[in-house]
PAGUDREN-447796 format. One line per field, with one value per residue: x, z, y of N, C-alpha, C in turn; residue number from 1. Coordinates in nm, 3 decimals, m for minus. Layout:
// residues N
n_px (X  ...)
n_pz (Z  ...)
n_py (Y  ...)
ca_px (X  ...)
ca_pz (Z  ...)
ca_py (Y  ...)
c_px (X  ...)
c_pz (Z  ...)
c_py (Y  ...)
pos (NUM  ...)
END
This chain:
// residues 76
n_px (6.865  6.555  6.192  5.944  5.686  5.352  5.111  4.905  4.531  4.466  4.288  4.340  4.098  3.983  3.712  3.473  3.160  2.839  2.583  2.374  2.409  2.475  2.788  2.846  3.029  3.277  3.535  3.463  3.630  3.848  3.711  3.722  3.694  3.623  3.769  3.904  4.086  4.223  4.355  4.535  4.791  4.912  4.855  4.893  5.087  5.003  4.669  4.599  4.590  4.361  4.184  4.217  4.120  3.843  3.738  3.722  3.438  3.285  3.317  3.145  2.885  2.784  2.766  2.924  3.229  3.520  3.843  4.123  4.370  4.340  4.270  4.490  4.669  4.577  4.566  4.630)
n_pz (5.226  5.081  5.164  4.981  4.811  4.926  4.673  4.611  4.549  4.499  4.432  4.501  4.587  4.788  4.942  5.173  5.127  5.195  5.469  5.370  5.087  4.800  4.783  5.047  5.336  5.226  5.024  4.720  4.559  4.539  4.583  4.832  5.114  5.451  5.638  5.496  5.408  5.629  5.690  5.506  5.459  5.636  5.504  5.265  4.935  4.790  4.907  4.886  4.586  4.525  4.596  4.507  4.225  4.307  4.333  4.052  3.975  4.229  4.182  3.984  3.998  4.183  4.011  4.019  3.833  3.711  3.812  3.553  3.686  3.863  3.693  3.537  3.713  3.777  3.590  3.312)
n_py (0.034  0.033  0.071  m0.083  0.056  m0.009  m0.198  m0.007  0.071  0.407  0.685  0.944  1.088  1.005  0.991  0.914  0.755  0.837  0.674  0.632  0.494  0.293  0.280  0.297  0.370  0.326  0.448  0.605  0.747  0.511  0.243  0.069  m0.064  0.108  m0.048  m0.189  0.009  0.058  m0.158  m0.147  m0.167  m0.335  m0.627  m0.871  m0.877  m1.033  m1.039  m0.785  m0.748  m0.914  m0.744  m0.490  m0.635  m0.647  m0.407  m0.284  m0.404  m0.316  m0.013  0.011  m0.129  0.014  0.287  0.466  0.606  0.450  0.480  0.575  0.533  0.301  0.109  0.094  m0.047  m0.236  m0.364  m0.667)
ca_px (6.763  6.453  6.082  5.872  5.530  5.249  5.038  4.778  4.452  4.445  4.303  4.392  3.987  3.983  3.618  3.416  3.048  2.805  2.602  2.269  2.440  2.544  2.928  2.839  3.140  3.319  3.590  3.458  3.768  3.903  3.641  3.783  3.620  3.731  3.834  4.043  4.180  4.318  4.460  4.590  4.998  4.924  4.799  5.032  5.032  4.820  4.533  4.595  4.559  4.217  4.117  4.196  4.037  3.716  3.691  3.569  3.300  3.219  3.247  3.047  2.793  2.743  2.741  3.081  3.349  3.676  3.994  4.226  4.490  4.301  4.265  4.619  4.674  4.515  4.589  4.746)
ca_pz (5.154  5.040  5.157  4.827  4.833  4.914  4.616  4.585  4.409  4.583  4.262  4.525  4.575  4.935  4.982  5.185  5.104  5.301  5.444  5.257  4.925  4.773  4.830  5.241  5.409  5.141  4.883  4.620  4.436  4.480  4.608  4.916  5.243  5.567  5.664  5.395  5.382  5.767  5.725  5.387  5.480  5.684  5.385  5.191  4.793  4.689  4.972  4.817  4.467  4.513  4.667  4.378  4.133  4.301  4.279  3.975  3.980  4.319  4.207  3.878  4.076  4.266  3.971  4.012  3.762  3.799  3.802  3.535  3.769  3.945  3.582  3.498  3.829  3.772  3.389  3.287)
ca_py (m0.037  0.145  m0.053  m0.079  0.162  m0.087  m0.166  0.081  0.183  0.499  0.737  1.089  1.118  0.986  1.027  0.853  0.784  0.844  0.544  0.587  0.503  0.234  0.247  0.333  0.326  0.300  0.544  0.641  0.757  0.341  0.161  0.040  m0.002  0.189  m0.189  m0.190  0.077  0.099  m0.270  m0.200  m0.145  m0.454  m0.721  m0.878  m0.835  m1.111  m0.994  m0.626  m0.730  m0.951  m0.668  m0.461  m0.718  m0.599  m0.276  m0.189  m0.373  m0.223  0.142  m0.013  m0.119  0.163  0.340  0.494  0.570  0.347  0.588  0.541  0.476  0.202  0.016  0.098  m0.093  m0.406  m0.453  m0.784)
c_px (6.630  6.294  6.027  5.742  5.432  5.170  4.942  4.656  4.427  4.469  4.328  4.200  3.957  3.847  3.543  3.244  2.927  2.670  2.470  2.292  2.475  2.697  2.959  2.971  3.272  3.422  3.566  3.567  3.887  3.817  3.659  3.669  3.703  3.806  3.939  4.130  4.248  4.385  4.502  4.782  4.990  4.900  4.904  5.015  4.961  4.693  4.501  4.589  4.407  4.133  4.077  4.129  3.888  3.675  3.663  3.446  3.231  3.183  3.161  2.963  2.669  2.701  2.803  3.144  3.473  3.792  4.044  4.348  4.454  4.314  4.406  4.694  4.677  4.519  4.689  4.877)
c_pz (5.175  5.089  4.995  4.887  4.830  4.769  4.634  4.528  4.437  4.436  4.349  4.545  4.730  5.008  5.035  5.204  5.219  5.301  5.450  5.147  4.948  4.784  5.005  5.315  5.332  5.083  4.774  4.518  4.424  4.528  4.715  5.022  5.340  5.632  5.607  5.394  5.488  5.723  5.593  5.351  5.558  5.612  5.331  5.046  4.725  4.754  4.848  4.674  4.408  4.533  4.553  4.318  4.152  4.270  4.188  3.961  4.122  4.275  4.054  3.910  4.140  4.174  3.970  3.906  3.798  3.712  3.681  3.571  3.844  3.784  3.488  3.557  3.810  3.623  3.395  3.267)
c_py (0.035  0.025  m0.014  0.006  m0.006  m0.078  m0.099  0.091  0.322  0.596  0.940  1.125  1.133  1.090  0.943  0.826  0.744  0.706  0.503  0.564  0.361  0.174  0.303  0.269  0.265  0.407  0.546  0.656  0.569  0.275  0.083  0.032  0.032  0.072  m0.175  m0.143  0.111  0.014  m0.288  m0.254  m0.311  m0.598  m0.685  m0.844  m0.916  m1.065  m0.850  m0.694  m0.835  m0.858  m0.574  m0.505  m0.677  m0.520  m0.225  m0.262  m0.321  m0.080  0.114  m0.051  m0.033  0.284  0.491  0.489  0.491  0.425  0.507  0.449  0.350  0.083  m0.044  m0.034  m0.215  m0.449  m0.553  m0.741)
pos (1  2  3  4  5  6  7  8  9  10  11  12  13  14  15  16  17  18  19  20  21  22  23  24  25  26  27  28  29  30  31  32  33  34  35  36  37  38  39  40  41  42  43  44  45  46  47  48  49  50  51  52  53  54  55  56  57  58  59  60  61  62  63  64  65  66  67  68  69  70  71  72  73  74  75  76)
END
Protein backbone atom coordinates (compact mmCIF):
# COMPACT_ATOMS: atom_id res chain seq x y z
CA UNK A 1 0.00 0.00 0.00
CA UNK A 2 1.30 3.24 -1.41
CA UNK A 3 0.83 6.63 1.30
CA UNK A 4 -0.92 9.42 -0.83
CA UNK A 5 1.57 12.70 -1.56
CA UNK A 6 0.37 15.30 1.00
CA UNK A 7 -1.64 18.03 -0.58
CA UNK A 8 0.58 20.60 -1.79
CA UNK A 9 0.90 24.14 -3.21
CA UNK A 10 4.47 23.78 -3.61
CA UNK A 11 4.86 25.83 -7.29
CA UNK A 12 9.07 24.33 -7.34
CA UNK A 13 10.16 28.17 -6.40
CA UNK A 14 11.05 27.43 -2.74
CA UNK A 15 12.16 30.87 -1.97
CA UNK A 16 12.13 32.42 1.01
CA UNK A 17 11.63 36.20 1.39
CA UNK A 18 13.55 38.12 3.05
CA UNK A 19 12.15 39.83 6.27
CA UNK A 20 11.93 43.48 5.10
CA UNK A 21 9.17 42.57 2.61
CA UNK A 22 5.98 41.93 2.74
CA UNK A 23 5.87 38.06 2.45
CA UNK A 24 8.97 38.00 5.42
CA UNK A 25 9.42 34.69 6.28
CA UNK A 26 7.48 33.55 3.97
CA UNK A 27 7.68 31.44 0.04
CA UNK A 28 7.21 33.30 -2.40
CA UNK A 29 6.72 30.66 -5.07
CA UNK A 30 3.35 29.32 -2.59
CA UNK A 31 2.94 31.61 -0.08
CA UNK A 32 3.45 29.57 2.84
CA UNK A 33 5.14 30.43 5.98
CA UNK A 34 8.34 28.60 7.31
CA UNK A 35 5.64 27.44 10.06
CA UNK A 36 3.85 26.00 7.54
CA UNK A 37 5.78 24.66 5.68
CA UNK A 38 7.89 22.45 8.41
CA UNK A 39 4.43 21.22 9.93
CA UNK A 40 2.96 20.69 6.58
CA UNK A 41 3.36 16.50 6.30
CA UNK A 42 2.05 16.81 9.84
CA UNK A 43 -1.62 18.73 9.17
CA UNK A 44 -4.30 16.92 8.09
CA UNK A 45 -6.15 17.80 4.65
CA UNK A 46 -8.70 20.14 5.76
CA UNK A 47 -5.78 22.29 7.87
CA UNK A 48 -3.70 21.98 4.42
CA UNK A 49 -6.43 23.11 2.26
CA UNK A 50 -7.52 26.38 4.48
CA UNK A 51 -4.20 26.98 4.28
CA UNK A 52 -4.21 26.81 0.65
CA UNK A 53 -7.45 28.94 0.42
CA UNK A 54 -5.10 31.68 1.65
CA UNK A 55 -2.54 31.92 -0.32
CA UNK A 56 -3.33 33.78 -3.05
CA UNK A 57 -4.44 36.42 -1.49
CA UNK A 58 -1.23 36.43 0.51
CA UNK A 59 1.12 36.35 -2.51
CA UNK A 60 -1.69 39.05 -3.92
CA UNK A 61 -1.12 41.10 -1.29
CA UNK A 62 2.32 41.13 -1.28
CA UNK A 63 2.14 41.77 -4.66
CA UNK A 64 3.17 38.35 -5.79
CA UNK A 65 2.04 36.28 -8.70
CA UNK A 66 -0.05 33.04 -7.70
CA UNK A 67 1.51 29.90 -9.60
CA UNK A 68 -0.67 28.23 -11.88
CA UNK A 69 -0.28 25.15 -10.09
CA UNK A 70 -1.29 26.64 -6.79
CA UNK A 71 -4.78 27.83 -8.59
CA UNK A 72 -5.05 24.56 -10.34
CA UNK A 73 -4.87 23.32 -6.69
CA UNK A 74 -7.54 25.04 -5.09
CA UNK A 75 -10.15 25.17 -8.04
CA UNK A 76 -13.65 23.92 -7.24
Amino acid sequence: MHASKPLSPCSGVCTIADENTPLARHCIGCGRSLEEIGSWRDMDDCVRANIMASLPGRLRRAGHAIPSTLLETIAP
